[in-house]
mmCIF file of the N, C-alpha and C atoms, coordinates in Angstrom:
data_MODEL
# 
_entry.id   MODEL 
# 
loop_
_atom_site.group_PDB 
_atom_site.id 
_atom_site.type_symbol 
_atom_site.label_atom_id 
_atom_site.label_alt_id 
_atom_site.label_comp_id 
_atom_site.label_asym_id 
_atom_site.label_entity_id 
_atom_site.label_seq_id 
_atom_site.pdbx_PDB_ins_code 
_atom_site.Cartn_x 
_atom_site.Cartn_y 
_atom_site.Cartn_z 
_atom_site.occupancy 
_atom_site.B_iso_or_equiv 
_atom_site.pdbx_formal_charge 
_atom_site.auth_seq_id 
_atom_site.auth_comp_id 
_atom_site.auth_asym_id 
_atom_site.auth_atom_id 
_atom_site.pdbx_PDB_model_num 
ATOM 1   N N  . UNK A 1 1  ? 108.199 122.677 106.758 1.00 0.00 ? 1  UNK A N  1 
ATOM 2   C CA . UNK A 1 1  ? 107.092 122.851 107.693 1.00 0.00 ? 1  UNK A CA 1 
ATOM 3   C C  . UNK A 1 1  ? 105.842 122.094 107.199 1.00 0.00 ? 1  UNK A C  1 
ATOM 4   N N  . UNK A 1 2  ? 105.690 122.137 106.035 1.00 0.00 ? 2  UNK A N  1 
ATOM 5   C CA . UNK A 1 2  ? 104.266 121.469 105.397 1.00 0.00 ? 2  UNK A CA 1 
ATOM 6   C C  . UNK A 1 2  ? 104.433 120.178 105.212 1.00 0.00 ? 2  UNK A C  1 
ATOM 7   N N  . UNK A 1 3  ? 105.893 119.504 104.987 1.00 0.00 ? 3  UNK A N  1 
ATOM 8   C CA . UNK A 1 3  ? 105.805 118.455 105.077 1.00 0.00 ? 3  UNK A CA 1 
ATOM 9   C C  . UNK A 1 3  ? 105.998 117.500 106.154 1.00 0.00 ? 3  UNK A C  1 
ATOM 10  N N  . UNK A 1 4  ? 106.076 118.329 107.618 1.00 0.00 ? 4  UNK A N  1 
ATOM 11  C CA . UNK A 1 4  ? 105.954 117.954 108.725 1.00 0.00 ? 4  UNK A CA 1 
ATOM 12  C C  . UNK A 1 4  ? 104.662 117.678 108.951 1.00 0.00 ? 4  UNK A C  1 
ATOM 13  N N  . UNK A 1 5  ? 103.994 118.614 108.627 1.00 0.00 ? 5  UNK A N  1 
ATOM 14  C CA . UNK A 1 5  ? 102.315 118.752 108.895 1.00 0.00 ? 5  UNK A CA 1 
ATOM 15  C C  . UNK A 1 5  ? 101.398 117.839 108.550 1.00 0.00 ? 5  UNK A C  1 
ATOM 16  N N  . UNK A 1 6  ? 102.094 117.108 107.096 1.00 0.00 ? 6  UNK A N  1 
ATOM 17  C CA . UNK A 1 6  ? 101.469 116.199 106.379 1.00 0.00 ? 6  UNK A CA 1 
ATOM 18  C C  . UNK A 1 6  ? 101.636 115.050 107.396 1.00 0.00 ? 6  UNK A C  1 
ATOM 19  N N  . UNK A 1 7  ? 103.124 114.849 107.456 1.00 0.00 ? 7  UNK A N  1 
ATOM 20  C CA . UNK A 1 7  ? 103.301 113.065 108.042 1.00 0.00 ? 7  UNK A CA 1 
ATOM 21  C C  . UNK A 1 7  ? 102.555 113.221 109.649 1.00 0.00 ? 7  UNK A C  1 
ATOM 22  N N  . UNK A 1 8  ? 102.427 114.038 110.079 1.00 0.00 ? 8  UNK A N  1 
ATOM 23  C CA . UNK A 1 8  ? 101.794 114.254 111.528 1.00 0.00 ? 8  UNK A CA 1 
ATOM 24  C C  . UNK A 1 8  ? 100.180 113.754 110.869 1.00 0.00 ? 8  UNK A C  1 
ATOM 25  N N  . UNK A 1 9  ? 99.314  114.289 109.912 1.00 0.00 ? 9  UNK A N  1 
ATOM 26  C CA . UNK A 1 9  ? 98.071  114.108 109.253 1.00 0.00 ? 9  UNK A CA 1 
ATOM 27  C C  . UNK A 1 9  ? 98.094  112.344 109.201 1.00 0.00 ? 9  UNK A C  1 
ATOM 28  N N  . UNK A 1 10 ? 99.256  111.880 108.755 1.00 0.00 ? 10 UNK A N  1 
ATOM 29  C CA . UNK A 1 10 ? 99.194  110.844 108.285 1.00 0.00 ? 10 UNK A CA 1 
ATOM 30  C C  . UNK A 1 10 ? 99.184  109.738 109.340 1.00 0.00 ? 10 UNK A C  1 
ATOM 31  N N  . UNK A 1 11 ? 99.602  110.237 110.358 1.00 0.00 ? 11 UNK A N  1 
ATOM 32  C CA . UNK A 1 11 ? 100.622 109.543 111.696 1.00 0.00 ? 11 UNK A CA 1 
ATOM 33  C C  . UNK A 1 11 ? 98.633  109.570 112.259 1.00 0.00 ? 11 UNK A C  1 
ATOM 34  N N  . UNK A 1 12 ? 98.130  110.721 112.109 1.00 0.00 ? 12 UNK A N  1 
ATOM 35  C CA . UNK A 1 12 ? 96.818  110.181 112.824 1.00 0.00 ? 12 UNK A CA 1 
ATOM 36  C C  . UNK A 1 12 ? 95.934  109.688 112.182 1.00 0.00 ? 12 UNK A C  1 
ATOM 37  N N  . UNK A 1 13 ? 96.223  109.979 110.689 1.00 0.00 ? 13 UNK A N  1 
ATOM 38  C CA . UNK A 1 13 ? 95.115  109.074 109.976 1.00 0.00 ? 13 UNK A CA 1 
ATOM 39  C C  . UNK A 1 13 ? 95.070  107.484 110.522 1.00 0.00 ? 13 UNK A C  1 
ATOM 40  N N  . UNK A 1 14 ? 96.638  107.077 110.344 1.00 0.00 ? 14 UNK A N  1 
ATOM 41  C CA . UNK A 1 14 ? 97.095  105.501 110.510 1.00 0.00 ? 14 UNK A CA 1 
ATOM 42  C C  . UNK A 1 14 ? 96.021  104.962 112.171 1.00 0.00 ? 14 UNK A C  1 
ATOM 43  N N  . UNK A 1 15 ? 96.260  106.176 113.130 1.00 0.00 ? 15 UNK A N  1 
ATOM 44  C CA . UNK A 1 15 ? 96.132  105.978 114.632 1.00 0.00 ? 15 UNK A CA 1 
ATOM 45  C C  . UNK A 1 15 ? 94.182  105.603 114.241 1.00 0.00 ? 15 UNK A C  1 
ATOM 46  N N  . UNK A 1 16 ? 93.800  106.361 113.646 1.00 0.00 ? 16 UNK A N  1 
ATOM 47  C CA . UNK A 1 16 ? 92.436  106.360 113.773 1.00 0.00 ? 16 UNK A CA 1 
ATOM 48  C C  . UNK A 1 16 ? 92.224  105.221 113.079 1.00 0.00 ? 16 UNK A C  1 
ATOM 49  N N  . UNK A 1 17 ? 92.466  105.128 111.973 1.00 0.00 ? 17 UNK A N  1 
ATOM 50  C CA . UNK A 1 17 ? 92.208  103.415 111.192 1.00 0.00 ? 17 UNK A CA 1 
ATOM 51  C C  . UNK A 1 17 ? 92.460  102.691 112.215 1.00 0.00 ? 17 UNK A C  1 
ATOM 52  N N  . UNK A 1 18 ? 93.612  102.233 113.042 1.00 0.00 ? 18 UNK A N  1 
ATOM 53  C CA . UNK A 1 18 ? 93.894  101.145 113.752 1.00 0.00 ? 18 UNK A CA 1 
ATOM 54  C C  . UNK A 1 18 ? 92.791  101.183 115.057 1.00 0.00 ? 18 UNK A C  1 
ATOM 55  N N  . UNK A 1 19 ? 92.224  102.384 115.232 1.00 0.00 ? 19 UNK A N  1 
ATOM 56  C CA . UNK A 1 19 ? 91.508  102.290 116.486 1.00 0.00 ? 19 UNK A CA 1 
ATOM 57  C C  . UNK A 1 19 ? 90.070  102.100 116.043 1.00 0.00 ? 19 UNK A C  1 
ATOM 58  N N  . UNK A 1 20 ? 89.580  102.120 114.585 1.00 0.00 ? 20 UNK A N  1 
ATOM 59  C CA . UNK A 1 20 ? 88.535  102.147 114.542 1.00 0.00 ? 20 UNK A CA 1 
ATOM 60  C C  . UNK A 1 20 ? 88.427  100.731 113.986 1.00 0.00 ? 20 UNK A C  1 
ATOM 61  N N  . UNK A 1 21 ? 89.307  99.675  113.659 1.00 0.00 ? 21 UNK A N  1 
ATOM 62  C CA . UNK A 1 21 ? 89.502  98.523  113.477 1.00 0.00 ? 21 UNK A CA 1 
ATOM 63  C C  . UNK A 1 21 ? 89.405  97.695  114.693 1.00 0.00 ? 21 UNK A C  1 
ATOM 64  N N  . UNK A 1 22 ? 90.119  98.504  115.829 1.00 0.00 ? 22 UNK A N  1 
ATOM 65  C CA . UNK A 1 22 ? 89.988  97.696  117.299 1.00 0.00 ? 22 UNK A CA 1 
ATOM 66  C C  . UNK A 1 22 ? 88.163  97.742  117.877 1.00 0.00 ? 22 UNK A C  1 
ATOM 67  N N  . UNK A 1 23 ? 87.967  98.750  117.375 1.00 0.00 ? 23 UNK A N  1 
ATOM 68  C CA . UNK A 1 23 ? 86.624  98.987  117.784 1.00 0.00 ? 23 UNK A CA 1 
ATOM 69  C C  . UNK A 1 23 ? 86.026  97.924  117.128 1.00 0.00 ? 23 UNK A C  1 
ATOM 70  N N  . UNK A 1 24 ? 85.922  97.793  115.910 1.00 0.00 ? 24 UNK A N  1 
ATOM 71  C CA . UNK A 1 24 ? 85.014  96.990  115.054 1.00 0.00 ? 24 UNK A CA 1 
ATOM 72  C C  . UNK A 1 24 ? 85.391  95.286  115.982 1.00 0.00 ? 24 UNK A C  1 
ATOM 73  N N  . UNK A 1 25 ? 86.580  95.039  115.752 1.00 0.00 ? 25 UNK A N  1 
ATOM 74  C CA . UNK A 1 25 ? 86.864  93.723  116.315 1.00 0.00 ? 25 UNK A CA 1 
ATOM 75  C C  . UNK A 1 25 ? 86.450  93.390  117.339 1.00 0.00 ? 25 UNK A C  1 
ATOM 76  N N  . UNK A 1 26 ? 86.028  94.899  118.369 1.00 0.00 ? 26 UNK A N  1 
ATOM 77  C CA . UNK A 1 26 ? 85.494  94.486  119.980 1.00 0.00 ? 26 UNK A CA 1 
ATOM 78  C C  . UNK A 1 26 ? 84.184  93.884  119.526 1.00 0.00 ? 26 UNK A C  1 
ATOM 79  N N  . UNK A 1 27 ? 83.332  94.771  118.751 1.00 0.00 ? 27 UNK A N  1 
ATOM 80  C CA . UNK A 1 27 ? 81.940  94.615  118.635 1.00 0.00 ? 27 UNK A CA 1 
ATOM 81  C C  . UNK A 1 27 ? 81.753  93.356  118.064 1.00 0.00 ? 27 UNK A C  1 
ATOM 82  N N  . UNK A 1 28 ? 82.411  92.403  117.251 1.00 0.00 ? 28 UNK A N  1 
ATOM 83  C CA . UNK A 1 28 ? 82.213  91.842  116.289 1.00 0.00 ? 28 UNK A CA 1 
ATOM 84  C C  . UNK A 1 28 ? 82.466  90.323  117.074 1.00 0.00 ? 28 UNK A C  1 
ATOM 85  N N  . UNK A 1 29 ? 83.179  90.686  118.313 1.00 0.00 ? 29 UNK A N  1 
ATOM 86  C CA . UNK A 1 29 ? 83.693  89.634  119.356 1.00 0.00 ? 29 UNK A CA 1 
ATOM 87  C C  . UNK A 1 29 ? 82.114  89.417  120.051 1.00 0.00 ? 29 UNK A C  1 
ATOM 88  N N  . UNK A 1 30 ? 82.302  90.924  120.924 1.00 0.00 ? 30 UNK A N  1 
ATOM 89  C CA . UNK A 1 30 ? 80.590  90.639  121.562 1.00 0.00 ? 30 UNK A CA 1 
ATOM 90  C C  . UNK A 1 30 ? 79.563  90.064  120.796 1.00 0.00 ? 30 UNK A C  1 
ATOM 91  N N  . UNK A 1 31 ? 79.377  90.382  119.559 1.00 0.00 ? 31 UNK A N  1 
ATOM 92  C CA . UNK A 1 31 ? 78.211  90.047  119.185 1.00 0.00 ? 31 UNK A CA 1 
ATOM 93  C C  . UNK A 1 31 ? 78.218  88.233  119.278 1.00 0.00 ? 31 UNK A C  1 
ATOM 94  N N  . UNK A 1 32 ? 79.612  87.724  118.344 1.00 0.00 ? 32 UNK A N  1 
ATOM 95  C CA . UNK A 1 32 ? 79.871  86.531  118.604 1.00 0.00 ? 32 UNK A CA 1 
ATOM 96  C C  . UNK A 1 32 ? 79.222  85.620  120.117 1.00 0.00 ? 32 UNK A C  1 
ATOM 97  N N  . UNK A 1 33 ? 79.893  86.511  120.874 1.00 0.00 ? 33 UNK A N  1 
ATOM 98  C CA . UNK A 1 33 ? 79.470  85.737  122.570 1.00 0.00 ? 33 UNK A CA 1 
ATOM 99  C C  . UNK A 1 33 ? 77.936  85.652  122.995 1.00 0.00 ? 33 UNK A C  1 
ATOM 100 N N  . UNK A 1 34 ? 77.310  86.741  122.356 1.00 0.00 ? 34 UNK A N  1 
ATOM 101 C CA . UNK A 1 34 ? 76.016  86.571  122.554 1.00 0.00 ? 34 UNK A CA 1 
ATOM 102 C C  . UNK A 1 34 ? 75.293  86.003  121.915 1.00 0.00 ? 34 UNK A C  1 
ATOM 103 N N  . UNK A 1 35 ? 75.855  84.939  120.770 1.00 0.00 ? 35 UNK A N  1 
ATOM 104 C CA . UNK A 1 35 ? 75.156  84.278  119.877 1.00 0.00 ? 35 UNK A CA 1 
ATOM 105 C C  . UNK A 1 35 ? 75.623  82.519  120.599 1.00 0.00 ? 35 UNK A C  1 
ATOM 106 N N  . UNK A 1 36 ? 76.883  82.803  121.313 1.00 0.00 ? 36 UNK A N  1 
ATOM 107 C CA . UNK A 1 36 ? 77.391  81.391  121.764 1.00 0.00 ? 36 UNK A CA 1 
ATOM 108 C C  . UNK A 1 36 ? 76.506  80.836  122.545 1.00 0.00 ? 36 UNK A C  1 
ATOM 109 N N  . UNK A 1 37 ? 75.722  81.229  123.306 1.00 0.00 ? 37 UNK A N  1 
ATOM 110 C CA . UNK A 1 37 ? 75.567  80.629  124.575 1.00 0.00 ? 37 UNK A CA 1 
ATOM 111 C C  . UNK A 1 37 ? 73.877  79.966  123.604 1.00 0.00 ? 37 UNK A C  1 
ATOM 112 N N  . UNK A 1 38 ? 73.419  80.317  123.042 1.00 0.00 ? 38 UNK A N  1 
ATOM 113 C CA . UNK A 1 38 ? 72.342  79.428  122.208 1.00 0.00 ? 38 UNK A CA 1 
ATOM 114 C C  . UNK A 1 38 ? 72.511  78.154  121.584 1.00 0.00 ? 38 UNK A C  1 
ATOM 115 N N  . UNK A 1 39 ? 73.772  77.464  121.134 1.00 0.00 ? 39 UNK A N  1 
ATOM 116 C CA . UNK A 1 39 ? 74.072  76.866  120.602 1.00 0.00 ? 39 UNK A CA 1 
ATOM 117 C C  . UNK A 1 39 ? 74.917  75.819  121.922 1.00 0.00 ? 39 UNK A C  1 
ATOM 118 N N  . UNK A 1 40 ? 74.910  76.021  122.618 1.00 0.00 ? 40 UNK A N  1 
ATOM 119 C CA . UNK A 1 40 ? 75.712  75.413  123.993 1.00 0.00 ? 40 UNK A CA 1 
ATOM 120 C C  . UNK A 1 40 ? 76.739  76.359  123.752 1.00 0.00 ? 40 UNK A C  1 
ATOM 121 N N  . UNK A 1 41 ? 77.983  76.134  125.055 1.00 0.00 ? 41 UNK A N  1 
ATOM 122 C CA . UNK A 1 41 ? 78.878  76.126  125.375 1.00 0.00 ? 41 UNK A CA 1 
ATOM 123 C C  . UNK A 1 41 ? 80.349  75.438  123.830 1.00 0.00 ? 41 UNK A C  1 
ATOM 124 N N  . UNK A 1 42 ? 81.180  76.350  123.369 1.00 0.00 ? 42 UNK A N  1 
ATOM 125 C CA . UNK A 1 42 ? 81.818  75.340  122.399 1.00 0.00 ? 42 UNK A CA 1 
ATOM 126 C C  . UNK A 1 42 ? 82.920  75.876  123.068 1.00 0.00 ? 42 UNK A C  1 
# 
């Protein structure tokens, strides 16, 4: 039972890293685009 409990802990740890990585990559995109358009069009 406890070691069900764990890999379930683990199964969302993994979920939250990967989603808080997608997050970062969104922001890190936008910020990019809003720096493009100063420099022209590339």
């Amino acid at each position: 039972m406890m070691e069900k409990q764990n890999q379930l802990l683990l199964d969302d740890g993994y979920f939250l890293t990967v989603l808080m990585l997608k997050l970062l990559n969104t922001c890190i995109k936008q910020k990019m685009r809003k720096h493009r358009p100063l420099n022209g069009n590339v």
